[in-house]
C-alpha positions as CSV (number, residue, x, y, z in Angstrom):
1,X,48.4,33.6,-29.6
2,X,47.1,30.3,-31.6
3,X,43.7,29.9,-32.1
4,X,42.3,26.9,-30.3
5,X,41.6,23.4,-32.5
6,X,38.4,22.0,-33.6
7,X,37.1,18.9,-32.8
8,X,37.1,16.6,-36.1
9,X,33.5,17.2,-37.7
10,X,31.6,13.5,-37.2
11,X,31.6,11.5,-40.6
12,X,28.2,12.1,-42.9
13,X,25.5,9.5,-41.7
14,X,21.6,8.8,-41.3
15,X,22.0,10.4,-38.1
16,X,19.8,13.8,-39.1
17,X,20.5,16.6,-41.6
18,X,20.2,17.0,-45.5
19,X,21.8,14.1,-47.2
20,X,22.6,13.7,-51.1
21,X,22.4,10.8,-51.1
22,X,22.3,8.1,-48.8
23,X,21.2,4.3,-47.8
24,X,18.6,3.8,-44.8
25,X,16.5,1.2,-43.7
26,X,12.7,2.3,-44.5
27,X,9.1,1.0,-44.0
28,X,8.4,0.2,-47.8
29,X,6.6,2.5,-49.4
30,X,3.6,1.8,-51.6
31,X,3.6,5.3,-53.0
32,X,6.9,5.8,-54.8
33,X,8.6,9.1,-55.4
34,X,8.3,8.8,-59.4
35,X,4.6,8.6,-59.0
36,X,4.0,11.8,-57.3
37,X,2.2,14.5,-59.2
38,X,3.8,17.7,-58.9
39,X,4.8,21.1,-61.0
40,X,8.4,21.4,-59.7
41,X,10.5,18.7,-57.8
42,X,9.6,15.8,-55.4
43,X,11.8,16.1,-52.1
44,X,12.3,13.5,-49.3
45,X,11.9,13.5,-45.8
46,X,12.9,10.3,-43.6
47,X,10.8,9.9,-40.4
48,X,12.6,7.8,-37.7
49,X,10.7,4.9,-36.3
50,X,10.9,1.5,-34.0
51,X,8.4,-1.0,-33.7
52,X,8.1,-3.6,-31.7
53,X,6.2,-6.8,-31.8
54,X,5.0,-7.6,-28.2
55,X,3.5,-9.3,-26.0
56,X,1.9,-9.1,-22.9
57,X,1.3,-11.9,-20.4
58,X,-1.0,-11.6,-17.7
59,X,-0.6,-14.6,-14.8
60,X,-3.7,-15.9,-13.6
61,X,-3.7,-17.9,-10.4
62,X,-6.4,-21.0,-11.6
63,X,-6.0,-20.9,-15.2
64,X,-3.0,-20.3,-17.8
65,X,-1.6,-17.4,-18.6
66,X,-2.9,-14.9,-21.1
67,X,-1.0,-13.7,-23.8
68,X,-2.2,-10.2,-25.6
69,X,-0.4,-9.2,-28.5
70,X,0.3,-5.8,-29.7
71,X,2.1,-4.2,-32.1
72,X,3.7,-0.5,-30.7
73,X,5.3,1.9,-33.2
74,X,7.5,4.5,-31.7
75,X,8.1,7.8,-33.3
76,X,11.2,8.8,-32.4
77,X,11.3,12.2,-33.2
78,X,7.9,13.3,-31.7
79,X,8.4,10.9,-28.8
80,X,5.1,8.9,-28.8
81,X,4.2,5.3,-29.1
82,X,1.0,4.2,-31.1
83,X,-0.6,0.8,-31.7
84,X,-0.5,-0.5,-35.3
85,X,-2.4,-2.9,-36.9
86,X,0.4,-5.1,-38.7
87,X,4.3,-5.3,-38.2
88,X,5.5,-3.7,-41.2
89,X,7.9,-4.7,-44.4
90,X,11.0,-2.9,-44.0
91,X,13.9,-2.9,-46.6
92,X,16.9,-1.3,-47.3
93,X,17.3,1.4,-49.7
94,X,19.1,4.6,-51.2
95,X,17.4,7.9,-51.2
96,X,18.3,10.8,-53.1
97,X,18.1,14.3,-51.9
98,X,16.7,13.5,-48.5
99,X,16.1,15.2,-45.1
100,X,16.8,13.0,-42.8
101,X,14.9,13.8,-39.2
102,X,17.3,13.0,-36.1
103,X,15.7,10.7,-33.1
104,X,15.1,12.5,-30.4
105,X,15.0,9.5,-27.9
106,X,17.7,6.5,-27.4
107,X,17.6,3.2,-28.0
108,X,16.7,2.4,-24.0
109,X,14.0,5.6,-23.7
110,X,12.5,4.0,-27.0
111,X,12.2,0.7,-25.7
112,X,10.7,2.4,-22.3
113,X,7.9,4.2,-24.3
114,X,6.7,0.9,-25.8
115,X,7.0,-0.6,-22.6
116,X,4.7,2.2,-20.8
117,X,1.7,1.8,-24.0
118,X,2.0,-1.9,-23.7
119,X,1.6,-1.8,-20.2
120,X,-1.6,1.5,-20.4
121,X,-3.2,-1.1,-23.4
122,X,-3.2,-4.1,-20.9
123,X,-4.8,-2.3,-18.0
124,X,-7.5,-0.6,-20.4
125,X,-8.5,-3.9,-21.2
126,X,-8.1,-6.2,-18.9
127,X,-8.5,-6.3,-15.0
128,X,-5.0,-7.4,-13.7
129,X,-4.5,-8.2,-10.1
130,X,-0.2,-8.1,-10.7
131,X,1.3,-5.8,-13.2
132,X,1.6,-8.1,-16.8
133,X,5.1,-9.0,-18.0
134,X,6.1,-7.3,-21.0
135,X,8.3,-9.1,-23.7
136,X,9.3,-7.8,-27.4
137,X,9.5,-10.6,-30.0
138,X,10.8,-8.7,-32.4
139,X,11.8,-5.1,-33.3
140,X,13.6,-3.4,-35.8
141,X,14.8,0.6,-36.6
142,X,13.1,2.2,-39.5
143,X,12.3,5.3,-41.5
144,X,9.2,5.9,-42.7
145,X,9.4,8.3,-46.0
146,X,7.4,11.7,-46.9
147,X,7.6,13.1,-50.7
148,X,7.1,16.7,-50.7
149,X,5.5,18.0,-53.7
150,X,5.2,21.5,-55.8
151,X,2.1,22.2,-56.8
152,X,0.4,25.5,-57.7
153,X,-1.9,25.6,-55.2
154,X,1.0,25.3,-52.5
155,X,3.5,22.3,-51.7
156,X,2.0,19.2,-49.8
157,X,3.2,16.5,-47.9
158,X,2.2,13.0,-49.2
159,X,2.6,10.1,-46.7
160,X,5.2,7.0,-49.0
161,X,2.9,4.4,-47.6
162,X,-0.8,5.4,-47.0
163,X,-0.8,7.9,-50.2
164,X,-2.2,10.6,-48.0
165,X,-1.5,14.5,-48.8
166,X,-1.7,17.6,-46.2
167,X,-0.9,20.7,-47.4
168,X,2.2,22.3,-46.0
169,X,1.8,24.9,-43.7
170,X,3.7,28.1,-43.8
């Protein structure tokens, strides 16, 4: 009796899982992995994001259309869109010893979410007699880092680009 085959296992990617090292696309951070105070070593944890620059356009029978401009950041992982204040810089770079978090939505359920806030947004604060047409200037696929830190008090969290810390929970 012969044992059946596996399937090949997929090649190592960004795709989710522990990585030694590898290159990703990431929101730059302003907080940088050297600079984090800690008693042991600094890990990594990539977030996965998209964010969209858009627009919504509300027609207006007597007068021109108006334009409302957001910008919507899905997270991919926890499967929620949020407004943001300003498209951010992205570039690409390789991280070291890095957890990287799988998306849990696909490219069309992502662009769906941001689609649904847009649309929520436009109706909170406008009055529209036909629903608003919903267009994305620009978008792009980014992860969004997290240092994790030793310290003897307990490891924290600290956010790569708004410096924040929250303790980790047990």
């Amino acid at each position: 009796m012969s044992t059946p085959r596996r399937p090949p296992e997929p090649p190592a990617d960004a795709t989710g899982g522990r990585h030694e090292r590898t290159e990703l696309p990431v929101i730059t951070p302003t907080v940088a992995r050297e600079d984090v105070d800690s008693s042991g070593r600094v890990g990594a944890v990539a977030y996965p994001y998209r964010v969209y620059d858009a627009v919504a356009t509300i027609e207006r029978p007597v007068i021109t259309d108006r334009d409302i401009d957001y910008i919507v950041t899905v997270d991919r992982a926890r499967r929620l869109a949020v407004r943001a204040d300003t498209f951010p810089e992205t570039q690409t770079r390789t991280v070291d010893d890095v957890l990287v978090i799988p998306s849990e939505l696909s490219d069309e359920q992502t662009c769906r979410k941001a689609e649904d806030a847009v649309f929520k947004w436009t109706l909170r604060k406008v009055a529209v007699g036909s629903e608003p047409d919903v267009t994305f200037a620009r978008s792009v696929d980014a992860y969004k880092l997290f240092w994790i830190a030793c310290r003897p008090d307990g490891d924290v969290i600290v956010d790569s680009v708004r410096g924040t810390e929250s303790p980790l929970a047990d």
